[in-house]
N, C-alpha and C positions, 0 to 999 in steps of 0.2 A: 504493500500500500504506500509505502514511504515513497519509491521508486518514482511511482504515477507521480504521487504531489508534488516530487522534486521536477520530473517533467514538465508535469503545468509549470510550477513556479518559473525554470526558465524559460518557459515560451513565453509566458505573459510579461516577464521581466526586460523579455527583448524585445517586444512590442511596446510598451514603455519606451523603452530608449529609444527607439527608432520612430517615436512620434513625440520626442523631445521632453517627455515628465519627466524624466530621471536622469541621471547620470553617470560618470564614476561615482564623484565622492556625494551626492546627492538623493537621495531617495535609497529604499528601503523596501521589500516585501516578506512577506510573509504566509505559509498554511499552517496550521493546526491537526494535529491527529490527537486526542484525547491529551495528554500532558506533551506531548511532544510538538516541539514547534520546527521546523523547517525553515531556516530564512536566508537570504543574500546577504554574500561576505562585505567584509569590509573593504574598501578600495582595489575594488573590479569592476570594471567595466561591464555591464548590465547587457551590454550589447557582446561579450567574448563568454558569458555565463557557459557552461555546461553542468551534467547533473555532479560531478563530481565536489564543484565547490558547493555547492547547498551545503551547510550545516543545520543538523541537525543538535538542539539546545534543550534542556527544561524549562519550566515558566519560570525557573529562580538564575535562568542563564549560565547553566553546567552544561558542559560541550558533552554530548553523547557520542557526535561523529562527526567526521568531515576535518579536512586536514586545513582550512582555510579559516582567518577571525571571522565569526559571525559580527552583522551591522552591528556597527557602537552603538544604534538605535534602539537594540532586541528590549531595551526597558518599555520603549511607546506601544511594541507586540506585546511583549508579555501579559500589562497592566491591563490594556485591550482586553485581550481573550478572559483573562480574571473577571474582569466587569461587565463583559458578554458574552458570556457563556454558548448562546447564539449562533456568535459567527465563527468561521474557522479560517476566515483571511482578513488581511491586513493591508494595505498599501499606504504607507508615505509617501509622497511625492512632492517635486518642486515646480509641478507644472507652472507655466510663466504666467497665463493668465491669474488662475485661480491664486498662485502665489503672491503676484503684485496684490489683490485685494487681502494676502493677509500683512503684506509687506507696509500696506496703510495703514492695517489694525480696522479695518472695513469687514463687516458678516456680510455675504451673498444672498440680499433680499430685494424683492421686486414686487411688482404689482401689475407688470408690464408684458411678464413674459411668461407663456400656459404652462410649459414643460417646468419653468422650474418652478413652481407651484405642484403643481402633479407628480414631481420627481423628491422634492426635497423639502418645499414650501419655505426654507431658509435654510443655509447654511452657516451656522452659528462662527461665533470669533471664542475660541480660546486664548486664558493669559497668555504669555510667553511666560516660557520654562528652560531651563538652559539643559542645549541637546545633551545627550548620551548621561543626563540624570536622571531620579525619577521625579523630579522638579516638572519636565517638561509632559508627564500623565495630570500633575494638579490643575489646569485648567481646563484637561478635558473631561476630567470625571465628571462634572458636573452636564453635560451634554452628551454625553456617549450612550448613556439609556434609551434615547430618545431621538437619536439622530445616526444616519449612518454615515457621512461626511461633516468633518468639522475642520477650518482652519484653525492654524496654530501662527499666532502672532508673531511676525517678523519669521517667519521659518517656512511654512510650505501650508498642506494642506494631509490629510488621512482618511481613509473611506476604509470603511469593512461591511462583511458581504459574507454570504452561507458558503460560497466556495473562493478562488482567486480568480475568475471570470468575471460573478457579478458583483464583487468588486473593484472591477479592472473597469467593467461597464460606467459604474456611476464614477469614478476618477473622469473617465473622457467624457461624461456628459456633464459634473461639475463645470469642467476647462470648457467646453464647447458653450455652456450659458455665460459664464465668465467674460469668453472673449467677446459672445455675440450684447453685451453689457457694457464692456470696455470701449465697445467699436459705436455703441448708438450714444454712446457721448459727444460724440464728434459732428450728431446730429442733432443736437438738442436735448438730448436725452429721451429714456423711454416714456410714453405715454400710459397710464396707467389703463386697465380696462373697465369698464361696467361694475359696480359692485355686482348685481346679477348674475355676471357671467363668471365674478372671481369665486361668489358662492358655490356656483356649477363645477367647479373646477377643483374646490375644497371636499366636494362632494364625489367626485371620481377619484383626490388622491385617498379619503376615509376607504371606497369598496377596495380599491386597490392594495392597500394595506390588511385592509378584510382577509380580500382575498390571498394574501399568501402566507399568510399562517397558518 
């Protein structure tokens, strides 16, 4: 089973890179198997990954396997998975869009735009926490119940997800409302919609959520 996860991991790790979230020293993933976590090493190239460097860690960060440092990050996975029992993936990233608005100290909220209403309805702002402590889990604990992507102040952004797919998913459609936010700036900004219609839209992301539990 580890095998597979470690598979995914590097595919979705190099899809990442080569859509610009991540980098060497930038971004982070992660899967989960019952106490065992699976995550990308430290200063690799995201895009040179194979299943060899995956390390595999406990949630208290004791190397089980793998001959490479796991992410100086493995503290923002571990605390994650502890507080969401839920999910079984993780992604840090430093996507440029969604990053600039944590880089402002700005949360991802609109009025303007369906999908991210339907998708996320806001994407909160965590404190800053200074990386590779568990300083930088304190400002998200308090939105991690509740939300599957949350920025992290001056630092990037995090989404978790039932596998490393769909949470690969909402990382690119975070960045993708992000950018399509950043760019109708330059137009005036977005227009908000109908109270009516944003009800309607509250009301499809509630079944939506219904629905997949």
């Amino acid at each position: 089973m580890l095998d597979e996860m470690k598979s995914q991991l590097v595919e979705v790790a190099k899809l990442a890179y080569k859509k610009g979230m991540v980098n060497t020293y930038e971004g982070n993933l992660s899967v989960r198997k019952g106490d065992f976590i699976c995550i990308t090493p430290s200063g690799v190239s995201k895009g040179l990954l194979n299943e060899d460097m995956i390390s595999v860690i406990d949630l208290d960060g004791r190397i089980i396997e793998g001959s490479c440092k796991p992410s100086s990050e493995w503290r923002l996975h571990a605390l994650s998975y502890i507080n969401r029992t839920d999910i079984n993936a993780v992604i840090h990233a430093h996507s440029p869009y969604t990053t600039a608005y944590a880089i402002a100290n700005k949360a991802i909220e609109t009025k303007a735009y369906p999908e991210m209403i339907v998708f996320f309805d806001k994407i909160p702002l965590a404190d800053y926490g200074t990386q590779a402590t568990d300083e930088i889990f304190d400002g998200v604990k308090k939105y991690i119940p509740d939300h599957d992507a949350i920025l992290l102040a001056n630092h990037g952004i995090i989404t978790i997800g039932k596998d490393i797919y769909d949470t690969f998913y909402r990382l690119e459609a975070a960045e993708s409302i992000a950018k399509a936010l950043i760019l109708s700036e330059f137009l005036g900004g977005g227009k908000d919609l109908p109270q009516a219609k944003i009800d309607e839209l509250y009301e499809i992301r509630r079944n939506k959520i219904k629905n997949s539990k």
